[in-house]
N, C-alpha and C positions, 0 to 999 in steps of 0.2 A: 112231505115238508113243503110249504110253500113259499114263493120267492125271496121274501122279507125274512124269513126264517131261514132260508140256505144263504143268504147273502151278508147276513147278522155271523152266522156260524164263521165263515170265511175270514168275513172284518175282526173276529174278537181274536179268532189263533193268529191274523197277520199283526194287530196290534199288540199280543201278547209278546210275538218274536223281539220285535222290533224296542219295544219295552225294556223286555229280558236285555237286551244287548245294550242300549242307553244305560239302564240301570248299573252292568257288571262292567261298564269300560270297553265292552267290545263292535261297537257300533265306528262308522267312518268317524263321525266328528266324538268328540272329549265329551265326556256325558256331561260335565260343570257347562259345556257350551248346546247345550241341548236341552230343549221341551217336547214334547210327544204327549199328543192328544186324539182323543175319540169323539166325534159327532161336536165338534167343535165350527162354530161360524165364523167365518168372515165378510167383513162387508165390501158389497157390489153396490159401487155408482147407478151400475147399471138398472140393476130393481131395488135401490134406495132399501136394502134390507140385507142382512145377512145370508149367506149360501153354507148349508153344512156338508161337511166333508166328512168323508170313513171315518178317515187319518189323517192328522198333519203333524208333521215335524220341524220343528221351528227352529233355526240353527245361529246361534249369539255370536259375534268377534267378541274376543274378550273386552271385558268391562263397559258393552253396549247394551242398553235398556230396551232398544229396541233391534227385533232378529233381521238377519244380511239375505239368508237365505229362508225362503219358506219351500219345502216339499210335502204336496197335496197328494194324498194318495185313495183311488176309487178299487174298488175289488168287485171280483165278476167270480160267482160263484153258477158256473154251469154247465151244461151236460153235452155242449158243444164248441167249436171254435169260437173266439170272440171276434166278431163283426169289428171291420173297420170305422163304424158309423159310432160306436161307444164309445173310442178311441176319442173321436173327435169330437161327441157333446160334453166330454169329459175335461176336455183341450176348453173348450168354451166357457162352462165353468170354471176353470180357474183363470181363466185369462180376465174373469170378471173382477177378479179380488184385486184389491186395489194396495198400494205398497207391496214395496221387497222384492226379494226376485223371485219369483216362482221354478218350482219346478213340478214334473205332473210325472206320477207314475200310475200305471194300473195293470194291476193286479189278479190273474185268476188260476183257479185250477186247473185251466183248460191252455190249449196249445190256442195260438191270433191267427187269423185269416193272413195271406199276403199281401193285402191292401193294409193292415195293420201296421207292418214294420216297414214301409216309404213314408206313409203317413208320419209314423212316428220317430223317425230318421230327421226327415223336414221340418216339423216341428218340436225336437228337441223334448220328448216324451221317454221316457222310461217304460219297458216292458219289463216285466215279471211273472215266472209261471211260478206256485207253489205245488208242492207233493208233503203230504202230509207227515210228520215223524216218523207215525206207528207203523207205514206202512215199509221204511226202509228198510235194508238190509241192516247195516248199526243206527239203533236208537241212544243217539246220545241224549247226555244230560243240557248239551248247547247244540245251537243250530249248524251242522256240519258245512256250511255255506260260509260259517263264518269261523271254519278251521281252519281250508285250505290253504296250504301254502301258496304263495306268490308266483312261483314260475310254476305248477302246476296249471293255476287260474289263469295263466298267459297261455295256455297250452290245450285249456278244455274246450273250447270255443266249438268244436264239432259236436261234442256233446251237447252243450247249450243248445247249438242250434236244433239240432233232434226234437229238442226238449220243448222247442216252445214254435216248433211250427208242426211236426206230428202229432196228431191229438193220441196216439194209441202207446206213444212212448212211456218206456215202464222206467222209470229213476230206480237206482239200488240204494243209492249213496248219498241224494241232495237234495235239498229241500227248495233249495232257488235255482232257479236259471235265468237270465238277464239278458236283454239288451238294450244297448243306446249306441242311436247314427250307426246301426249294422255290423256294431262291435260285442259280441257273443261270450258269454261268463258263466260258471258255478261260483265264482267269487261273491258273496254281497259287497263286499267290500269295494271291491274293483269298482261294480256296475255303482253303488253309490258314490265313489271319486268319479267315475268318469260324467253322472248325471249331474254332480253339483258344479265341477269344475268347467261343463262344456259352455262353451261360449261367450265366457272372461275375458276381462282384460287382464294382464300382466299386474296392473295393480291388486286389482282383487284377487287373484290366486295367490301371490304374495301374504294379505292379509288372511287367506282360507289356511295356509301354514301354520298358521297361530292354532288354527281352531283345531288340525286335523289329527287322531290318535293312531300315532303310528309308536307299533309293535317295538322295537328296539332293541330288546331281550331275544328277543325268536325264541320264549320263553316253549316249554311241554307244558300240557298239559297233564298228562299221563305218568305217573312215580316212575323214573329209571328203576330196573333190576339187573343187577349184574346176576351172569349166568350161577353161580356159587350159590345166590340167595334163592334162588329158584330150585335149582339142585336138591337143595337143605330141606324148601318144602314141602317136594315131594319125600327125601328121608323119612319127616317126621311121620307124614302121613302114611306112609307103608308099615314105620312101627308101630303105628297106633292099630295098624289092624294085622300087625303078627305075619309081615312077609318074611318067606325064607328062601322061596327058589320057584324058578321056571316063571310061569305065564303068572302076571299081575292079575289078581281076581279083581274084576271094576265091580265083581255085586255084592263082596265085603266091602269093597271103598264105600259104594253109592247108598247100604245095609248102614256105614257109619254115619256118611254125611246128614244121612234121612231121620237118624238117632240124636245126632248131635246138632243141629242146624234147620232139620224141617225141609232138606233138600230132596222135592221128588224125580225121580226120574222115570219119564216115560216112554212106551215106543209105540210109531204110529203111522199111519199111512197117509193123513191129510198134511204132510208136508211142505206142499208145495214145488212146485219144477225146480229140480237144482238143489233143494234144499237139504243137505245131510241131516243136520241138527240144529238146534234150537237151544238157547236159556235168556229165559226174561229173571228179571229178580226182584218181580211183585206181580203174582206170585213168585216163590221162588221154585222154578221148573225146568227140569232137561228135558228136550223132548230130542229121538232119535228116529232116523228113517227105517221102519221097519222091514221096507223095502231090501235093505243091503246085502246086497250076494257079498262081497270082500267083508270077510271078518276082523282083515287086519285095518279097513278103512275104518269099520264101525267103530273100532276099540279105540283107535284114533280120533275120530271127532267125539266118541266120548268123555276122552281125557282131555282133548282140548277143551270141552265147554268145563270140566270140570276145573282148569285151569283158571278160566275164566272167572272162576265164584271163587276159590282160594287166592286168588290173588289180586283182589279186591277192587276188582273193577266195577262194582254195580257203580263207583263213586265218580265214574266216567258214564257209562252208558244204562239204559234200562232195559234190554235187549242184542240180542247179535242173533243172524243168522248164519250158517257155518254152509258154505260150499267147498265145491273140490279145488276151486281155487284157492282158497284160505287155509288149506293144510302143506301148502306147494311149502318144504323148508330149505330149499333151495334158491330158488325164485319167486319171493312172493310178489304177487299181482299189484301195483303202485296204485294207490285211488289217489294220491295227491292231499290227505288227511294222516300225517306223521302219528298223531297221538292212536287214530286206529290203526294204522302199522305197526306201532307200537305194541298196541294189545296183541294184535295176534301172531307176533312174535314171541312176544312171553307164554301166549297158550300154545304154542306150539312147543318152544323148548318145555313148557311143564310136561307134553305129552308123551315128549320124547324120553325126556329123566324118569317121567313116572312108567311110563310101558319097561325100558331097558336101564332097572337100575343100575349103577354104576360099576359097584363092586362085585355083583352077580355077573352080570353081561361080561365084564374084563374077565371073569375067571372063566367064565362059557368060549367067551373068542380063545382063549391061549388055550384050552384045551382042545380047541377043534384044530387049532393052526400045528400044533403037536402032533396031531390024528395025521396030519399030512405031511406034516415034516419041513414047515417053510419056515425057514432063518429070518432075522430081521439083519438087509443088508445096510443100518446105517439111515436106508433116506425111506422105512417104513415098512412095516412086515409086509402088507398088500399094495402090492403099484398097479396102478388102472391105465391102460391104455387100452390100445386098439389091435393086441396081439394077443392070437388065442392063448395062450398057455398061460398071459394073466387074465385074460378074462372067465377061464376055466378055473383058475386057482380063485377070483372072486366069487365067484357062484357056488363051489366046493365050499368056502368058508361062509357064505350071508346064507347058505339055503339053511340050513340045519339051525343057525340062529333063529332066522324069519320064524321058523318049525314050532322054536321051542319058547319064546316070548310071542307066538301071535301077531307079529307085526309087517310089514310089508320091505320090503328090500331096500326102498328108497330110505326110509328110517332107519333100519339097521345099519346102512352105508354112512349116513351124514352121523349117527352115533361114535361109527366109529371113526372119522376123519375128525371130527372134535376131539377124541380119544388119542389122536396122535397115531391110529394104527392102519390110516388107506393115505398111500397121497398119490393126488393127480396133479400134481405143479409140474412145469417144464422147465429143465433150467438148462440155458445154452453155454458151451463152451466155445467164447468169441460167436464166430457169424453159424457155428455149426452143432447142431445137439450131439452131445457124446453119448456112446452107449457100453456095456457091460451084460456080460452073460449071466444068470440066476441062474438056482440049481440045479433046474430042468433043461440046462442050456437052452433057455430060450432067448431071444436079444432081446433086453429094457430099454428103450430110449428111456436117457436121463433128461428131467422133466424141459418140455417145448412142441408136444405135439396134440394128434385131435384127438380125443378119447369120446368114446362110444355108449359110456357107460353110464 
């Protein structure tokens, strides 16, 4: 591809973004107070003719004919750092355009040299590195740059910075990275308030309030699911394919889905590093690491991507990739994007309901807890602490579970503390934990201490 033709591609996806978000209200300024144009001139005193730009975005106070702010923006689509010297004929260009207040961003695929960001610190320039969608971890349906929550984007600034001064930096999660005056973002948001707003007067920020669309709602994106409706749909979907007991067959489910929906599922080695699983949903595909020694992981990220497609996410994302962090149901990993939090919270409790369903599993644990004879004293048949004789009586009762549903410990565990039947809280009596013998005489700290488990 040659330069015009890599440089075209770059300009039309960063116009497209930027479009998208003007269009749907999600852009800094109010889309009624917004223009955004491609290959668009302005005129220069200087050569008595018009200069065209990528991008410009023209930004209105309300009820003025003519825009307060104009942001110029050039794109550098190429196969190494960008030169500090671009920065600046880029800077030149627009300092030619005559009215309004300029602002100058540019834009490329690539990580800027360090002469780039003094440069463009001093002169009041905007930096942008892009990463392309397809290549993320989640592919949303919007630009995840412009999902982040607020104190998250006051917080990434490490990452930013990776991002747009190592050229080898791999992004999972964002599509932007920003800077302006040596201030570091995954926000767009951020990076376009702080580029519109730098070096105002109090009057004009004042009148930039009119213009600016702030959130208000801290609306989701993403449908709430209460845990019950989740529950429910894994129900239906085990009666649909004739569950009665033990280990959940995923190749009747995956036999139905593929019957009823056109959902394939495949297994395969070109996964990629880290990569458990896979589901795009055009086509619609599972793909699983063939690779997988833990059977009880596989079955795992296979129910979570299948999650994923029953409960109706393609209408958020058009892909996900599934690592071993994103099945963590304890602590999942924060990216500072709630709506994908969201989702793979919900694939995760599907995977949990659908591997250990409910009425089966409760009748499996009371019988095993029988087999050994443990009492419920009150504050929970199983108490986890850091004392062998509970930690012997958990392993006695999760091993045989894990055995007989296929699943990994850690699952069987948070099943059952949902379930009301493990607790690990500490509760003190005044400044001191109380304790109580079980019926192995062994001593409970009543809940307040470190658990192991």
């Amino acid at each position: 591809m040659d330069t015009t033709k890599k440089g075209d591609e770059l300009e039309n996806k960063i116009y497209a973004l930027f479009r998208e978000d003007i269009l749907n209200d999600r852009f800094w300024a109010k889309k009624e107070c917004c223009k955004i144009y491609q290959k668009k001139g302005y005129y220069s005193e200087s050569r008595k003719k018009n200069i065209i730009f990528d991008i410009a975005i023209e930004i209105f106070l309300p009820r003025q004919l003519t825009f307060s702010s104009l942001v110029l923006i050039e794109c550098k689509n190429y196969n190494k750092k960008v030169p500090v010297g671009d920065v600046e004929s880029f800077l030149m260009k627009a300092h030619q355009v005559s009215g309004g207040n300029i602002k100058a961003i540019v834009v490329s695929n690539n990580a800027f040299q360090e002469g780039a960001f003094n440069f463009s610190a001093s002169n009041n320039i905007g930096l942008l590195r892009y990463y392309d969608r397809s290549n993320l971890d989640w592919v949303l349906t919007r630009s995840p740059s412009s999902l982040i929550s607020s104190s998250y984007a006051l917080n990434g600034c490490s990452i930013a910075y990776k991002g747009l001064r190592y050229e080898n930096f791999d992004s999972k999660y964002f599509d932007f990275y920003g800077c302006v005056n040596h201030s570091y973002t995954n926000s767009i948001k951020l990076f376009m308030s702080s580029l519109v707003k730098q070096g105002q007067d109090n009057d004009f920020l004042k009148s930039l309030a009119k213009v600016e669309s702030i959130n208000t709602k801290g609306s989701w994106v993403v449908k709430f699911r209460e845990e019950p409706e989740i529950e429910s749909i894994c129900e239906s979907l085990l009666a649909k394919i004739g569950y009665n007991s033990g280990a959940v067959s995923l190749k009747k489910i995956c036999l139905f889905l593929k019957e009823s929906y056109g959902l394939d599922v495949l297994e395969t080695e070109d996964m990629g590093y880290g990569v458990l699983g896979q589901i795009t949903f055009s086509p619609l595909v599972i793909k699983i690491d063939k690779g997988h020694e833990n059977e009880a992981r596989k079955r795992f990220t296979l129910a979570h991507e299948i999650g994923h497609f029953l409960l109706g996410h393609s209408e958020y994302m058009l892909s996900e990739k599934c690592h071993e962090s994103s099945l963590n149901l304890e602590n999942p990993s924060d990216i500072g994007i709630r709506d994908v939090m969201r989702m793979e919270w919900q694939a995760n409790q599907f995977a949990s309901y659908l591997l250990l369903p409910k009425n089966e599993f409760v009748q499996s644990f009371l019988e095993v807890i029988a087999r050994y004879g443990i009492p419920n004293k009150g504050f929970g048949i199983l108490y986890v602490d850091n004392q062998k004789c509970n930690i012997d009586a958990f392993y006695n009762v999760t091993t045989p579970l894990m055995n007989k549903y296929k699943v990994s410990r850690s699952v069987a565990k948070i099943r059952l503390k949902k379930l009301g039947f493990i607790n690990e809280t500490i509760i003190h009596s005044g400044a001191r934990a109380t304790s109580f013998r079980n019926p192995t005489n062994c001593t409970i700290n009543k809940p307040g201490e470190k658990h192991i488990i």
